[in-house]
MIVEXVO-696211 format. One record per residue (C-alpha): residue in three letters; x, y, z. Coordinates in steps of 0.001 Angstrom, whole numbers, plus 500000, padded with zeros to 6 digits. Example, Ala and Ser with C-alpha at 12.3 -4.5 7.8 and 13.67 -1.06 7.14 Angstrom:
2
REC   guke       xx       yy       zz
REC    ALA   512300   495500   507800
REC    SER   513670   498940   507140
***
This chain:
255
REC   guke       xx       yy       zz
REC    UNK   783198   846394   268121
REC    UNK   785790   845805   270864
REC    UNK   788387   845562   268390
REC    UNK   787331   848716   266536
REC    UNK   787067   850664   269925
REC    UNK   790633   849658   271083
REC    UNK   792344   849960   266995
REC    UNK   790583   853570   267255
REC    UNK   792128   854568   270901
REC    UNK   795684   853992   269878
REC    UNK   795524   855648   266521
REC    UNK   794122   858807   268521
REC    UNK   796834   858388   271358
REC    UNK   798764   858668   268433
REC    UNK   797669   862114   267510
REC    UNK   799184   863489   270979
REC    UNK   801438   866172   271100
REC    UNK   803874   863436   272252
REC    UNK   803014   860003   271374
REC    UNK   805296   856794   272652
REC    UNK   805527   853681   271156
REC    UNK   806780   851393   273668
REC    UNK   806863   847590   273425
REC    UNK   802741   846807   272216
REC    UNK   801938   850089   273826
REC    UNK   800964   853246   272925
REC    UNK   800933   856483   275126
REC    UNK   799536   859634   274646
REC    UNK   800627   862747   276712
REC    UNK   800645   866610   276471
REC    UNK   803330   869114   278503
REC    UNK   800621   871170   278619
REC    UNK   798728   869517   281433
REC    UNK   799324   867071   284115
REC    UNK   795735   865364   284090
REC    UNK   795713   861744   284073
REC    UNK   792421   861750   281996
REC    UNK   794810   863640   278851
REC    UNK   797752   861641   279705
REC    UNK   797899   858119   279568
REC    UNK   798213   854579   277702
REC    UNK   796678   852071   275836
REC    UNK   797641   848717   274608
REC    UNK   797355   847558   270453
REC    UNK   794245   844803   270020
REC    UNK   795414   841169   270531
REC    UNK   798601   841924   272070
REC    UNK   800276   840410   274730
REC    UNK   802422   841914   277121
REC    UNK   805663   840568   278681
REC    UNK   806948   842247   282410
REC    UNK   809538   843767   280193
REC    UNK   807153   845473   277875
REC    UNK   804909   846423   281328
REC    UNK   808147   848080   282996
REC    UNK   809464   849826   279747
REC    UNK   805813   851757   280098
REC    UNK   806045   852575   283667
REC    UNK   809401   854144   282853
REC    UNK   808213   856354   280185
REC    UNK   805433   857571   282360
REC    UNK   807725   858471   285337
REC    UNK   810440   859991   283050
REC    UNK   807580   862567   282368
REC    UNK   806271   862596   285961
REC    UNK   803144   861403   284933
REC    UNK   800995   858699   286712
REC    UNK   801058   855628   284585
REC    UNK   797477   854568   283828
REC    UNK   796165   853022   280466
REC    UNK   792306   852934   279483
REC    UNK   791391   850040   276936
REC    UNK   788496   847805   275816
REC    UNK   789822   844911   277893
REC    UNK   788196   842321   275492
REC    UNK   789967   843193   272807
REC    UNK   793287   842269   274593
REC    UNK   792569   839648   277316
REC    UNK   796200   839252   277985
REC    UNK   797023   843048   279034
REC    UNK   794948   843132   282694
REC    UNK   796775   840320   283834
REC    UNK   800385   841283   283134
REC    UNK   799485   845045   284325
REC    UNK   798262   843441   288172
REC    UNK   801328   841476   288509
REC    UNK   802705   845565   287965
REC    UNK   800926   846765   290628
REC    UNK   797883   848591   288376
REC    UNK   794496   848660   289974
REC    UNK   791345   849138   288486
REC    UNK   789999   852673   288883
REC    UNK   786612   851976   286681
REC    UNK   785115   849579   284561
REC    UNK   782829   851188   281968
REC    UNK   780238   850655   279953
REC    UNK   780617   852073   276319
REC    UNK   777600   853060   274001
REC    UNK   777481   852665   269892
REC    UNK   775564   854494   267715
REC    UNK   775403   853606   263640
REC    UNK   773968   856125   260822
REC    UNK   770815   852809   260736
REC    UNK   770432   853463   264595
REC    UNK   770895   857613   264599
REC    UNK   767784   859500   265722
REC    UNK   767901   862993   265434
REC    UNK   765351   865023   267639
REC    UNK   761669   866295   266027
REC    UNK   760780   869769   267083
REC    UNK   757668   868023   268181
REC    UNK   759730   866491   270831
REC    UNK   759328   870081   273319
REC    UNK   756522   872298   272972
REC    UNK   759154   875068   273544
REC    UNK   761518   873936   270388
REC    UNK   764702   872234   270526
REC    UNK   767682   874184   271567
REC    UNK   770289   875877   268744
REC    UNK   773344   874024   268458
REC    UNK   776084   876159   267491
REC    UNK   779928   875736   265979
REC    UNK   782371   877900   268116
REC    UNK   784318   880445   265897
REC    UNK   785765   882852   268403
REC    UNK   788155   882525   271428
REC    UNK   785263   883600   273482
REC    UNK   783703   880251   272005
REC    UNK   785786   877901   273084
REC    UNK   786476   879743   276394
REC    UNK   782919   880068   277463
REC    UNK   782521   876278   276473
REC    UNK   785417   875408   278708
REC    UNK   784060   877238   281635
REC    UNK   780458   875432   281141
REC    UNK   781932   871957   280892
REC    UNK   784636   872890   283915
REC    UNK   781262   873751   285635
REC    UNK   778950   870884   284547
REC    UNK   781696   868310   285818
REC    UNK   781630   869601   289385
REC    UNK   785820   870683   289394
REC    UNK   786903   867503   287782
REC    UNK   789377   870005   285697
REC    UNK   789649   873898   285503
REC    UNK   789388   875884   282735
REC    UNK   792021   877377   281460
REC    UNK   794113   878383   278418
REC    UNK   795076   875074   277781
REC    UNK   791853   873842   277654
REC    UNK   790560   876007   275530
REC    UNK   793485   875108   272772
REC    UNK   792338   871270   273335
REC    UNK   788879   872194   272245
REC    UNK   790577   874239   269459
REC    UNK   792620   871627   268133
REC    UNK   789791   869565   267981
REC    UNK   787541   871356   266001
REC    UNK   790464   872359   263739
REC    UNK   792015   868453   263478
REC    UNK   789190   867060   261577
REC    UNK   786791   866543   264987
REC    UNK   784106   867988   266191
REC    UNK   782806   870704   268758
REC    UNK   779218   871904   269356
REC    UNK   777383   873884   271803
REC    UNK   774406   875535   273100
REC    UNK   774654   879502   273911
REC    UNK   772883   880513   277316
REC    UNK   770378   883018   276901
REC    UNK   772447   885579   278409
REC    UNK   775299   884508   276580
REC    UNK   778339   882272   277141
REC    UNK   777272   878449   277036
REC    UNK   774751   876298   278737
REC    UNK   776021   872887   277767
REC    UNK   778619   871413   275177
REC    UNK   780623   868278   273821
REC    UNK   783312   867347   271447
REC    UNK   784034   864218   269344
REC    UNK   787247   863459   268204
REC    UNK   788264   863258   264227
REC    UNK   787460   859390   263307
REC    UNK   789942   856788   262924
REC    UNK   789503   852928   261462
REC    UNK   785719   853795   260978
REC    UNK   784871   855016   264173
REC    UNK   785268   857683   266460
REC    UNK   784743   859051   270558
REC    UNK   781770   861441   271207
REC    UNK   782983   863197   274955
REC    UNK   782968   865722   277673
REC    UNK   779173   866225   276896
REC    UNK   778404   868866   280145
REC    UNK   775244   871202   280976
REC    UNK   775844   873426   283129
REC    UNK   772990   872947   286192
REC    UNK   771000   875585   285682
REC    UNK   770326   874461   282100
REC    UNK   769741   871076   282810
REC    UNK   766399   869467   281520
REC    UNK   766183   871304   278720
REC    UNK   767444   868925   275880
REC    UNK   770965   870374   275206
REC    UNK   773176   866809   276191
REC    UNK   770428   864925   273949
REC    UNK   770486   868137   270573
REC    UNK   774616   868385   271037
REC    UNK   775286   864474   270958
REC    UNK   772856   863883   268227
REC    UNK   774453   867080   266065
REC    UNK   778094   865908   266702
REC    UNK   777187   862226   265811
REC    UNK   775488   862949   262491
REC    UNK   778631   865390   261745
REC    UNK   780594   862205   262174
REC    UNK   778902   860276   259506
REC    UNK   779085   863141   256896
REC    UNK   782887   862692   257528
REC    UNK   782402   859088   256540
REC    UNK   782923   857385   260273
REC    UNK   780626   854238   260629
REC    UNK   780097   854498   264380
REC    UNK   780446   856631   267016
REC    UNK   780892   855897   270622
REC    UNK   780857   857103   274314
REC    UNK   780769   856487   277815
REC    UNK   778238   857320   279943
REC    UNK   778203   858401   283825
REC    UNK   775088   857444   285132
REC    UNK   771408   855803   284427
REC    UNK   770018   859392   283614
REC    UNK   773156   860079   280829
REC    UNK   772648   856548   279846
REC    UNK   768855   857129   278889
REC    UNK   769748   860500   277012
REC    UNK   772068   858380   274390
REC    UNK   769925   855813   274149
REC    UNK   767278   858320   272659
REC    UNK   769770   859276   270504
REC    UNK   769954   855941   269293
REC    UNK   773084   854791   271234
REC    UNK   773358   851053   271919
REC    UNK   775385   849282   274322
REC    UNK   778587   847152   273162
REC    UNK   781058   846566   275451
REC    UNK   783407   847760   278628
REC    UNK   786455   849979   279028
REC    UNK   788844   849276   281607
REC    UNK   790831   851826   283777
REC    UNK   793948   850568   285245
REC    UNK   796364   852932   287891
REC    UNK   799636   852374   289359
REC    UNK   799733   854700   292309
REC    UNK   802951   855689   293657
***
């Protein structure tokens, strides 16, 4: 699966608005933003990297004034850590990743809550996507903002053969949400799934992972998988029928 994880991250770096090809790299960035978590690199399966090919990446990530970082599936390329240390890249996680197959899906019962299982909803409207943008911006404690250009991520996603899904809050707007990306080489990346706290507990991660991953596999993908943040997260996937298979590696050259 390590193999299928890494083939799959560089064909969606790929599908940047500006995608690199340097040496056995590939990196992925948008103007739009100057987040290291939308901008950054990842190496092709098997390859190994010379100091040449390591410097040629550096230099396209400082002629953008971006941070060079790279996230990959380290075991599908056991040569790439090694020549990215003697760089100067740190690790800045090591993380487990989750699979789930259409023989290991579970889709929740309405027996599962006495009070019914939350509505999962497409977004249509701008005041979709913005309201899910604000709830995820919320549910991961200021890790980004929303903003416009948020908002025309989650657009392009749901218009470029992916996925997004969401719960409405009673009062309106959105009480929890996540994307998945459009699949590539049989597989694609469920992400960003946020409640916002005061809907927590209520089944929306579990309904909105399990409705995005069975959209997958009517589009033909033959896994789908994620990354979890915690034991709690962990346990909601695993319901799901999420299984784990392997690490991804974050690497950082700091200035």
């Amino acid at each position: 699966m390590d193999t299928d994880v890494q083939s799959f991250a560089v064909a969606n770096l790929l599908r940047r608005p500006v995608a690199v090809e340097t040496g056995c790299f590939v990196a992925g960035f948008d103007p739009a933003t100057t987040s290291p978590y939308v901008n950054y690199a990842t190496p092709r399966p098997g390859t190994r990297p010379t100091d040449r090919d390591v410097a040629a990446l550096i230099a396209a990530f400082r002629a953008r004034d971006r941070t060079p970082r790279l996230e990959f599936a380290p075991d599908a390329a056991p040569a790439v850590a090694p020549a990215l240390r003697r760089a100067g890249f740190t690790t800045e996680a090591l993380h487990e990743y989750l699979v789930c197959t259409p023989a290991t899906l579970t889709l929740p019962a309405p027996e599962d809550r006495p009070t019914g299982l939350p509505v999962v909803e497409t977004p249509f409207t701008d005041e979709d996507f913005a309201a899910i943008d604000a709830a995820l911006s919320e549910a991961f404690t200021g890790d980004f903002a929303a903003s416009p250009e948020g908002v025309a991520r989650l657009r392009r996603t749901e218009e470029n053969g992916g996925a997004v899904r969401f719960v409405r809050a009673p009062g309106g707007g959105c009480a929890g949400a996540a994307s998945c990306s459009a699949p590539a080489v049989g597989t694609a990346e469920l992400t960003g799934v946020g409640t916002r706290p005061a809907h927590r507990g209520h089944g929306i991660a579990g309904s909105v992972t399990a409705a995005l991953t069975d959209v997958m596999f009517a589009r033909g993908a033959r896994s789908v998988w994620l990354e979890y943040s915690g034991e709690g997260s962990r346990r909601v996937y695993e319901r799901v029928g999420y299984q784990p298979r392997g690490t991804r590696l974050y690497l950082t050259l700091e200035e």
